[in-house]
N, C-alpha and C positions, 0 to 999 in steps of 0.2 A: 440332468441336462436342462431340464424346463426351469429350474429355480436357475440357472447360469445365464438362459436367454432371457429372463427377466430383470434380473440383477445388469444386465450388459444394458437393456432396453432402460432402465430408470438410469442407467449413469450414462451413456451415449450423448445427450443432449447436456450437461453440465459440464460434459469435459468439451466435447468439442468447442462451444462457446466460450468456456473458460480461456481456451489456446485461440481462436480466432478473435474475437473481440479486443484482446492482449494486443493482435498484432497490428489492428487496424486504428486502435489506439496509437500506437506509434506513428502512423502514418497523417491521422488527425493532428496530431500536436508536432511535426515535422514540416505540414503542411500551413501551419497556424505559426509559425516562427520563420517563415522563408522558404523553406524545399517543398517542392510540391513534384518530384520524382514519385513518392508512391499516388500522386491523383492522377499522373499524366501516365502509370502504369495499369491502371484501373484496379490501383489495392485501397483505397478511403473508401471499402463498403462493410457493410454490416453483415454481407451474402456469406455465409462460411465455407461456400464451395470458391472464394476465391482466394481463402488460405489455406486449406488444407491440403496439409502436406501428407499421404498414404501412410508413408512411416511413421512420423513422428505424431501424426495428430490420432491415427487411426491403430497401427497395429503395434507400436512400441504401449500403448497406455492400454490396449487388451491386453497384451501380451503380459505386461507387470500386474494387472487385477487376477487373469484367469494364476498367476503363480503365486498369487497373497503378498505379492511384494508391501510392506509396509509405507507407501507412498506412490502414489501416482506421477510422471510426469511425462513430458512431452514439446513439442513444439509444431508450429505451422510453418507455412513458410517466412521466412523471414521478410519483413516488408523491408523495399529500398528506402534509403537514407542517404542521401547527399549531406554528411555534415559543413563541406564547407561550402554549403550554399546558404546555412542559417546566417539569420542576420548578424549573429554573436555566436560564432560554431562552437567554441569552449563555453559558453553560459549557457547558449540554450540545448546545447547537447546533454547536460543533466534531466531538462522537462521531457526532452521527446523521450529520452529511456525512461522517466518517471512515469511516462503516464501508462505503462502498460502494466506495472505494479499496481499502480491507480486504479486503474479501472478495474483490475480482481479485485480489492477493496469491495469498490460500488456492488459489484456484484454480487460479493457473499451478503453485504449488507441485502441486496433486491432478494438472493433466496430466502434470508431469514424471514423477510417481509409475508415470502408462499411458505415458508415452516410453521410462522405465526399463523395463518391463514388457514394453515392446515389443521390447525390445534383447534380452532374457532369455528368451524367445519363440521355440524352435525355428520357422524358417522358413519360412513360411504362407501358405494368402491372406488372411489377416487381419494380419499382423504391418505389411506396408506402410503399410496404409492407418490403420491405429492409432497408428503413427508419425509418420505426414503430421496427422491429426486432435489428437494430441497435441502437434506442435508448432505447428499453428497455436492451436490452446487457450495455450499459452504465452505466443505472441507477442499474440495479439490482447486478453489480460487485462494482459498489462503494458502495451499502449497504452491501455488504456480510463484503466488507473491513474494512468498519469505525466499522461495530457491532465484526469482529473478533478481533479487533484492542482495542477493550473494556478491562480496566484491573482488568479482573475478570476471574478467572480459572473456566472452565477449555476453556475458548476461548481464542485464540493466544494472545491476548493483558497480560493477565493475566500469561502465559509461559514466556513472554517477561520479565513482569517483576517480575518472581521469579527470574530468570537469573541475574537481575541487582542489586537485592539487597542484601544486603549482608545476609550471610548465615542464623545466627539466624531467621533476621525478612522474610526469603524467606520461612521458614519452614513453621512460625506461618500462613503469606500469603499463600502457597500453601492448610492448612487445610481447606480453604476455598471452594473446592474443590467442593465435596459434595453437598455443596449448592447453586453454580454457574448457575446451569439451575433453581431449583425456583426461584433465585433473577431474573434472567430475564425473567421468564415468568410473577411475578410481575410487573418487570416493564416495561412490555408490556402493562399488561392488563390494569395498571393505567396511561397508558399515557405519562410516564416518559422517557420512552427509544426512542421516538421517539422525543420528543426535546430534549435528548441529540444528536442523531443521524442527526439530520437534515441540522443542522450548518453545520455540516465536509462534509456532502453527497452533499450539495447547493455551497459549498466550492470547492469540487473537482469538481464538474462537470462544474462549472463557468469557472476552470482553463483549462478545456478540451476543452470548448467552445473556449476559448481563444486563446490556442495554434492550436488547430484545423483548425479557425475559421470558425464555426459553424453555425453563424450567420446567 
């Protein structure tokens, strides 16, 4: 039980950030192209108690660690988006869904920075646990990335590309809507979404390793 509440205490702060910072991302880059719905809701903060959502940020992403699920995820609240208040709602509707992909980027990169750090680190009590906290920060931002990056509405990947395709077929694409969380809670449960997700996640993190090095 003491290794389970340590293990919860070193991944707590990487997930939660991982799924808040995501969503206030959207709100920055929503608000930077015309809609400013989530500043005048008081969501463009950094505070993570102003996304979180119980469910999805807190006890869906225990609930998948304490069962060894092979992938962590989750979600916060969703921040509002007025798209047709952008100045260009079909163009800049790809950046504001981009940038919360984006920003898990940034971030695995900023843990690698404390993984490096941690390596550099004459030998501690704090060296371990900085290491474990920063490569789950790693790992858990490049899942959030590659799954939001999925093109299927209503996750970024799927905002991306109604944006890209042309009008008609973005329409008939976007009704897809609705049914965007069962299809991936199927394919979750059968297995599916985690070889597709795996590749890109083994992919990115290889390249951080690299650039990093990690080694």
């Amino acid at each position: 039980m003491s290794s389970l509440i340590q293990t919860i205490a070193i991944s707590a702060l990487p997930v939660i950030f991982a799924i808040t910072v995501h969503e206030a991302a959207h709100g920055y880059a929503a608000r930077h192209f015309g809609d400013n719905t989530a500043w005048l809701a008081g969501r463009i903060s950094l505070n993570p108690l102003r996304h979180i959502d119980p469910l999805g940020t807190i006890l869906l992403p225990l609930l998948l660690f304490i069962i060894n699920s092979p992938f962590l995820f989750g979600w916060a609240k969703p921040v509002p988006v007025n798209f047709g208040r952008l100045r260009n709602p079909k163009r800049d509707m790809r950046w504001v869904a981009a940038a919360g992909p984006g920003v898990n980027l940034l971030m695995a990169f900023g843990w690698a920075l404390l993984f490096k750090l941690a390596l550099f680190m004459p030998f501690n009590a704090y060296t371990r646990p900085l290491a474990l906290m920063s490569d789950m920060g790693i790992n858990i931002n490049l899942m959030l990335m590659v799954l939001n990056l999925l093109p299927l509405p209503p996750l970024d990947g799927g905002r991306i590309a109604v944006s890209l395709l042309p009008l008609p077929w973005a329409i008939k694409f976007s009704r897809l809507e609705r049914w965007g969380f069962p299809i991936l809670l199927l394919l979750s449960f059968i297995g599916i979404l985690g070889s597709i997700m795996w590749p890109f996640v083994a992919l990115f993190k290889q390249l951080i390793i690299f650039i990093f090095q990690l080694n």
